[in-house]
ZASEKE-289095 format. One record per residue (C-alpha): residue in three letters; residue number from 1; x negated, y negated, z. Coordinates in steps of 0.001 Angstrom, whole numbers, plus 500000, padded with zeros to 6 digits. Each point is the difference from the previous one (the first is absolute). Example, Ala and Ser with C-alpha at 12.3 -4.5 7.8 and 13.67 -1.06 7.14 Angstrom:
REM residues 2
[ALA, 1, [487700, 504500, 507800]]
[SER, 2, [498630, 496560, 499340]]
//
This chain:
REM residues 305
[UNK, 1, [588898, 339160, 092542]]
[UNK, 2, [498650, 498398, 503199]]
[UNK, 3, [499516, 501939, 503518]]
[UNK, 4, [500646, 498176, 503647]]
[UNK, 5, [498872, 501697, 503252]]
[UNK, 6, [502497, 499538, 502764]]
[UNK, 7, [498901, 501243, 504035]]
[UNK, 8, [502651, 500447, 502342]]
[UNK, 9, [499219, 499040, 503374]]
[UNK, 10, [502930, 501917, 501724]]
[UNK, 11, [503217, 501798, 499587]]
[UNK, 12, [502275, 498750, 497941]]
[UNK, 13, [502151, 500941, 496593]]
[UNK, 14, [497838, 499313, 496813]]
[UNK, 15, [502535, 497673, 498647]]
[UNK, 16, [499567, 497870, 502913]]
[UNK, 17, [495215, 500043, 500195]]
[UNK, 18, [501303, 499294, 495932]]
[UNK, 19, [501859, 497190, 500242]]
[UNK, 20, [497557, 498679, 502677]]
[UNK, 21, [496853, 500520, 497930]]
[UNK, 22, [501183, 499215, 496508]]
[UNK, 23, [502135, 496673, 500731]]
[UNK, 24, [499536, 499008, 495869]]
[UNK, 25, [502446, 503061, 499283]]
[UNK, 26, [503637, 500246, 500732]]
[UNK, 27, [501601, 502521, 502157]]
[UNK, 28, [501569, 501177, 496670]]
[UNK, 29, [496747, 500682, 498350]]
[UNK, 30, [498150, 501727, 502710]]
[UNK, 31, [503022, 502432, 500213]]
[UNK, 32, [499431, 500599, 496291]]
[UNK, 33, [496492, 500274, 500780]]
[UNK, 34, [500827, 503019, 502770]]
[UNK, 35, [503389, 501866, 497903]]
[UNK, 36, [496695, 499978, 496771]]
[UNK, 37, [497232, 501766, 502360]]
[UNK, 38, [498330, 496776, 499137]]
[UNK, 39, [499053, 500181, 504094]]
[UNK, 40, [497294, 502581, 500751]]
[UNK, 41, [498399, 501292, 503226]]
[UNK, 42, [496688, 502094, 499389]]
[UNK, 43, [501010, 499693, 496378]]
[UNK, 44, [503803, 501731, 500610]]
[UNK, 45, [503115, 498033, 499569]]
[UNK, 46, [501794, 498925, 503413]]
[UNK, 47, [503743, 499988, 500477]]
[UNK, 48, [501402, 496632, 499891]]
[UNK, 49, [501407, 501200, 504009]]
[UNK, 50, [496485, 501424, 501283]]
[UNK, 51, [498818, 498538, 503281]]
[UNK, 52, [496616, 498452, 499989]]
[UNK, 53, [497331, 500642, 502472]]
[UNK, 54, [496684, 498031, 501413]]
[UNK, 55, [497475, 500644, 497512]]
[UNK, 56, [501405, 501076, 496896]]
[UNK, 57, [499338, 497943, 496618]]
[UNK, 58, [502252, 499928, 497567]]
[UNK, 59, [499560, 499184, 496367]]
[UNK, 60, [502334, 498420, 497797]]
[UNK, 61, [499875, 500218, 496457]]
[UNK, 62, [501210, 496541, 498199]]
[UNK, 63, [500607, 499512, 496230]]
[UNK, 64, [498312, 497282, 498648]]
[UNK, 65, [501590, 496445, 500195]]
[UNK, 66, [502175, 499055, 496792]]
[UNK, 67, [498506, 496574, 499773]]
[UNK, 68, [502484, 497497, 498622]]
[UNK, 69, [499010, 497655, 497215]]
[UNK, 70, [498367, 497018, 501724]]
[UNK, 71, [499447, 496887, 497850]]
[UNK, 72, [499059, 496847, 500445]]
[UNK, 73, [502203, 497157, 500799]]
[UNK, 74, [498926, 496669, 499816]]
[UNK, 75, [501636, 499516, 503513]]
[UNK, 76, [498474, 496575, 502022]]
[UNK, 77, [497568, 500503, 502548]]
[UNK, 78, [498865, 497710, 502383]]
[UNK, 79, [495911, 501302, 500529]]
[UNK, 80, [498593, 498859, 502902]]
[UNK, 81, [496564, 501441, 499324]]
[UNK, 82, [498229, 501796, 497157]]
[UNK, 83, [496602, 501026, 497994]]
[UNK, 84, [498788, 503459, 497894]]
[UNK, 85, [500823, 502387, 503162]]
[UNK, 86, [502400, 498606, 502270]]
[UNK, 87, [503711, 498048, 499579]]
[UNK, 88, [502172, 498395, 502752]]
[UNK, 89, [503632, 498644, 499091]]
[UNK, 90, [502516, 498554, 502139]]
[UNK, 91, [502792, 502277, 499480]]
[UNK, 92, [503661, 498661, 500308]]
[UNK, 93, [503244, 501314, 501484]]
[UNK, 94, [501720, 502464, 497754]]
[UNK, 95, [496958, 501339, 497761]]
[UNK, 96, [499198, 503662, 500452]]
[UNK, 97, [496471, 500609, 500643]]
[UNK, 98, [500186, 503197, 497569]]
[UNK, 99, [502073, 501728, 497578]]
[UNK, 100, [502888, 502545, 501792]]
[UNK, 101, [503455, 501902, 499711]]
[UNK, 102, [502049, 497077, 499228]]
[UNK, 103, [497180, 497556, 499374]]
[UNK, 104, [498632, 501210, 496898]]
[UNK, 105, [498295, 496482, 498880]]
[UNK, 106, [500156, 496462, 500801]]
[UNK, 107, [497616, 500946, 503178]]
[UNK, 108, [496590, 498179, 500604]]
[UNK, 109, [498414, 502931, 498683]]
[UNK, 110, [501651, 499489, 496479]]
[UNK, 111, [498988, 496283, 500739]]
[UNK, 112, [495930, 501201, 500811]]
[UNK, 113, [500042, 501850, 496758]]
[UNK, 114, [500976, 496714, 497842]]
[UNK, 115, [497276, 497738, 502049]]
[UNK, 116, [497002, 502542, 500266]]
[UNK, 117, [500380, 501817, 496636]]
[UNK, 118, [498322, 503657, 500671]]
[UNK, 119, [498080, 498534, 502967]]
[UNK, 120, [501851, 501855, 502573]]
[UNK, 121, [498554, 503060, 502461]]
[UNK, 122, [501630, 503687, 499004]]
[UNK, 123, [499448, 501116, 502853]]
[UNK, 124, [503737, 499896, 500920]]
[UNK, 125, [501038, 501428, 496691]]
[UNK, 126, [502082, 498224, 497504]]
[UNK, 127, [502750, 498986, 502679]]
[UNK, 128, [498113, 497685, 502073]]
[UNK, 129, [496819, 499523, 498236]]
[UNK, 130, [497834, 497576, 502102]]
[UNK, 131, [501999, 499958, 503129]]
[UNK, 132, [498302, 500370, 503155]]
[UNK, 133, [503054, 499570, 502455]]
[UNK, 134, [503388, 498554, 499701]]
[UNK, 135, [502353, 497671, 501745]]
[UNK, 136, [503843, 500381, 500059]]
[UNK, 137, [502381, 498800, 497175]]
[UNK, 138, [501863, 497455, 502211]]
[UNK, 139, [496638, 498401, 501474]]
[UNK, 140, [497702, 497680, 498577]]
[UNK, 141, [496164, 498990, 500241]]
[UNK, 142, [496438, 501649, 498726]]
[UNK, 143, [499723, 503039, 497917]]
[UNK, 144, [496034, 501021, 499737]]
[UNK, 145, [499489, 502177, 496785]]
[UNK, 146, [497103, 501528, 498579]]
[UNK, 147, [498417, 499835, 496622]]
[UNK, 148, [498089, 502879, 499606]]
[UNK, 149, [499698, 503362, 501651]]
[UNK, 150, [496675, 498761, 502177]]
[UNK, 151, [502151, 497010, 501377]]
[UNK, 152, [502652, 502174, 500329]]
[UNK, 153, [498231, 502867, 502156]]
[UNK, 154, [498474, 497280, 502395]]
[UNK, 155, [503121, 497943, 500587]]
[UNK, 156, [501474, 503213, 501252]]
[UNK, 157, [497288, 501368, 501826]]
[UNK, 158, [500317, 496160, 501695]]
[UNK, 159, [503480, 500846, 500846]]
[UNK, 160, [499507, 503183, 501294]]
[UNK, 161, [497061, 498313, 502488]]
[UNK, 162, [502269, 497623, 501033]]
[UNK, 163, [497717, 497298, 498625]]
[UNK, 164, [502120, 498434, 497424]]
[UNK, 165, [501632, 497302, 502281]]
[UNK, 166, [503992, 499982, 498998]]
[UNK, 167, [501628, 496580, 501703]]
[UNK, 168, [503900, 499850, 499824]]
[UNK, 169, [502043, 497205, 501158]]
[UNK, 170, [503582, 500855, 501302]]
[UNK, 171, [503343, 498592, 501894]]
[UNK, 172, [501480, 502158, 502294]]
[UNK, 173, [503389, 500134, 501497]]
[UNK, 174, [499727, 499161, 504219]]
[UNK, 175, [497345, 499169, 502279]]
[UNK, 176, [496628, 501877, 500024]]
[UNK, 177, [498790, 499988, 503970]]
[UNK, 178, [496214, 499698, 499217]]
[UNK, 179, [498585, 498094, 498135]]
[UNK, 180, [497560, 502345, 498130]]
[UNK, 181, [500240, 503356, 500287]]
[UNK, 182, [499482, 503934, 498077]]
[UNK, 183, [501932, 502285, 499030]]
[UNK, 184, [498846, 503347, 499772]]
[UNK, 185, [502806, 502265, 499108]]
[UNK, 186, [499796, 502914, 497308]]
[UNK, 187, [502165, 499883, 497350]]
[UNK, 188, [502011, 502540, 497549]]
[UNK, 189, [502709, 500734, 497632]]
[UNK, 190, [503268, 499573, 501436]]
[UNK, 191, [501510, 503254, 501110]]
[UNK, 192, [503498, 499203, 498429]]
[UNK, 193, [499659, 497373, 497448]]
[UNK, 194, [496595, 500981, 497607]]
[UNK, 195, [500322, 496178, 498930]]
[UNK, 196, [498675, 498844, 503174]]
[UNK, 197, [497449, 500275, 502372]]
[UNK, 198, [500367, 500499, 503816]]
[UNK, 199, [497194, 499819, 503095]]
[UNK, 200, [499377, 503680, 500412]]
[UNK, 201, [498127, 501020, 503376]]
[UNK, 202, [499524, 503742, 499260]]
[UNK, 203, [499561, 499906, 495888]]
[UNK, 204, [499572, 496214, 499227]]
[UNK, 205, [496495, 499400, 498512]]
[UNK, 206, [497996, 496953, 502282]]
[UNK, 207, [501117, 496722, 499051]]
[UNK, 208, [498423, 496626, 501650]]
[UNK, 209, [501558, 496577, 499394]]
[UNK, 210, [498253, 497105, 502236]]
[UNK, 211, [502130, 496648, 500078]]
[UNK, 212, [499864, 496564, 501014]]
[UNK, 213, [502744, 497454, 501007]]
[UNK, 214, [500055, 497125, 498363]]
[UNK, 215, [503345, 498134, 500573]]
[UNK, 216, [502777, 500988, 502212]]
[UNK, 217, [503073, 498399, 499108]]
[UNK, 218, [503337, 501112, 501664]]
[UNK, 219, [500801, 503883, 498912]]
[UNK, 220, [497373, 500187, 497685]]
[UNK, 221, [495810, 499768, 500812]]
[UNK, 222, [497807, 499333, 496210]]
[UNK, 223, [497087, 502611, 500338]]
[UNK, 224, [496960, 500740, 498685]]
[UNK, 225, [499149, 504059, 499094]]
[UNK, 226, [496522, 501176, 499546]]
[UNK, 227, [500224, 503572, 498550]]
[UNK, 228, [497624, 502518, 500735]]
[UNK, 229, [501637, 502998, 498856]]
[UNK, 230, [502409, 499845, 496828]]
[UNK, 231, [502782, 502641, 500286]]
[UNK, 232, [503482, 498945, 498065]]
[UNK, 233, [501700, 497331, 501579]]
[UNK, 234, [497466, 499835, 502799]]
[UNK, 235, [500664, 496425, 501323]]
[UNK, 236, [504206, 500138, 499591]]
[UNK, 237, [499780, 503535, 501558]]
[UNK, 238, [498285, 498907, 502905]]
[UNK, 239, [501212, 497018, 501107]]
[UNK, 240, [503543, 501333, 499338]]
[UNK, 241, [498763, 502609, 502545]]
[UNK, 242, [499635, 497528, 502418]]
[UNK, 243, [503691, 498495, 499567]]
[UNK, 244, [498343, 496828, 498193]]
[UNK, 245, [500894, 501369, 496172]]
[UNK, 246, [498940, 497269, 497022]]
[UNK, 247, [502464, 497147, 499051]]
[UNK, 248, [502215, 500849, 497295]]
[UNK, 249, [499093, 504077, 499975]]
[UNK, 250, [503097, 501659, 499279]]
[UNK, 251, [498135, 503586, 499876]]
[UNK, 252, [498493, 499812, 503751]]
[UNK, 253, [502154, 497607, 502064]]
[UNK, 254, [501654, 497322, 498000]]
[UNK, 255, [503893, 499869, 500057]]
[UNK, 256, [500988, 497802, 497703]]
[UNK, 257, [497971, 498307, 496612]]
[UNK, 258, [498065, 497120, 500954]]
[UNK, 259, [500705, 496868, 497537]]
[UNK, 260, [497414, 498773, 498088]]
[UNK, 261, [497992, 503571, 500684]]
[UNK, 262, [499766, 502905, 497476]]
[UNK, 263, [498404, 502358, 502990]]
[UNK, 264, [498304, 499905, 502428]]
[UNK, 265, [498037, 496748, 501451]]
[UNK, 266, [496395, 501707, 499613]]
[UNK, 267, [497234, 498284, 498044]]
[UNK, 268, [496310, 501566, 499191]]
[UNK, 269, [497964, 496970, 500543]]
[UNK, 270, [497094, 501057, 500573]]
[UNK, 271, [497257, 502376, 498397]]
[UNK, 272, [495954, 500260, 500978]]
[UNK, 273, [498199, 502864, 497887]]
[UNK, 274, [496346, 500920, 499338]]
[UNK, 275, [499212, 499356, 496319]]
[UNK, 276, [499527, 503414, 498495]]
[UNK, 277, [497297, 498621, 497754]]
[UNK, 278, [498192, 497027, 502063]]
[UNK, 279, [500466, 501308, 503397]]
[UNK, 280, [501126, 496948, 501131]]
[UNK, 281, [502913, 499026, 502303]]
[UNK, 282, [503087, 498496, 497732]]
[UNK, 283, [502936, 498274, 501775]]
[UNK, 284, [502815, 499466, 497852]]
[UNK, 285, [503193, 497661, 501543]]
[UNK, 286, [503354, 498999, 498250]]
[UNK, 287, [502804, 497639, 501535]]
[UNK, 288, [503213, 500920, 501643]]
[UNK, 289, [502824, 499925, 497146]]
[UNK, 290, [502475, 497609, 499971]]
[UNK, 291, [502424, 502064, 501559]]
[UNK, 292, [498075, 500975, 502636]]
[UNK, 293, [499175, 496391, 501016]]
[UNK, 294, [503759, 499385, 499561]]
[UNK, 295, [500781, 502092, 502807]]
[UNK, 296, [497599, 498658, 502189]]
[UNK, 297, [500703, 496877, 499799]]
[UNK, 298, [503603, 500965, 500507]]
[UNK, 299, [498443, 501454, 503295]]
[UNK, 300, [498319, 497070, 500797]]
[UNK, 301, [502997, 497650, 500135]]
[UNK, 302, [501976, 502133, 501621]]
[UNK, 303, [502236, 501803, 497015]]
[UNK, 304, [501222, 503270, 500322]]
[UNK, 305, [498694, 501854, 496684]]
//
């Protein structure tokens, strides 16, 4: 069994801080979680209808993970960078980062497994062994992923620090006014639908995206994002939030499919890291796909995508 702490900061229902707090669980489960006393305040259980207030922590009691059976899967991978601590591949549209409810293999973690043997960090457990952070099914570009649990640790402590420079390019839909600009907006689950994420003022957990235009092309400006935070679906969140939402995202602005695009038009180009073993500065770059040059260059003559 595993413990969480949870802190409300106000009044609200516990299935509500819940849902908040624990975003990786389902509405479903934390009600389980409440209805089984497995929700405690000063170690008694708290009906699933009690009203929080400021200060209290509440503990949830989790079972243990039922890890599915993750094998490797000599999947291609496109590595951009690698040596005994550290590997950087140029993940493609489609590919999971990690295996999930209804993608239980044929991820890049199954793929990791077949190319580095055991040489993986545990520190994520057997799920997403090696992975420091992820990027979205539907977009494409650099994956960093650690080899061992010392890699691992600094990589992460490099992401929390904001060191770890993440550089995304993107097309959105209309006409950015400036031409660089940041957006510094907090971001949370979605209050209605758990699948997405929303800019939340008063819950929303700080989120900073800095961008750069770098073509404007009528109803639709190519961008470059800088992240400094990394919250799920930072960049489409935000510049949806502005009324500018990415080309060919159906989940936060798009209307109809885009042809020729699987998702959204968002590309991780971009990583610079400290070398957890050298100390040394390591800037890893991969090309725009295909795809992503097709549409700009169906921008560039004038084509509507």
């Amino acid at each position: 069994m595993r413990t969480l702490s949870v802190a409300a900061g106000g009044v609200e229902r516990i299935d509500q801080l819940l849902a908040r707090e624990v975003p990786d669980l389902s509405r479903s489960a934390l009600q389980k979680l409440l209805e089984e006393g497995a929700v405690t305040l000063g170690g008694e259980p708290v009906k699933k209808n009690r009203k929080t207030a400021p200060g209290e922590v509440y503990t949830l009691t989790l079972p243990e993970p039922e890890p599915l059976d993750v094998v490797a899967q000599n999947i291609p991978l496109n590595v951009v960078y690698e040596d005994e601590d550290v590997i950087v591949v140029d993940k493609p549209v489609g590919l999971v980062v990690h295996p999930a409810p209804g993608h239980p293999d044929g991820t890049l973690v199954n793929a990791l497994l077949y190319h580095c043997g055991n040489s993986l960090s545990g520190i994520n457990g057997v799920l997403r062994p090696g992975i420091v952070h992820r990027i979205d099914r539907d977009t494409s570009g650099l994956v960093i992923v650690a080899k061992n649990d010392t890699a691992h640790l600094s990589l992460a402590a490099q992401l929390e620090d904001h060191s770890l420079y993440r550089e995304y390019h993107a097309v959105a839909v209309g006409g950015l006014k400036e031409g660089r600009g940041t957006i510094d907006a907090p971001i949370g689950r979605h209050p209605v639908d758990r699948k997405r994420m929303a800019v939340d003022i008063t819950r929303g957990k700080r989120a900073v995206t800095h961008y750069e235009v770098l073509e404007r092309y009528p109803g639709y400006t190519y961008l470059k994002c800088r992240l400094e935070t990394g919250r799920t679906h930072q960049i489409r969140v935000h510049l949806s939030s502005m009324g500018h939402p990415l080309l060919g995202d159906m989940v936060y602005g798009g209307k109809r499919p885009v042809a020729g695009l699987a998702g959204q038009c968002l590309h991780a180009k971009r990583l610079t890291f400290t070398h957890p073993r050298t100390g040394e500065k390591v800037t890893v770059e991969c090309p725009l796909p295909d795809w992503f040059e097709g549409v700009l260059d169906k921008l560039r003559r004038g084509v509507k995508p």
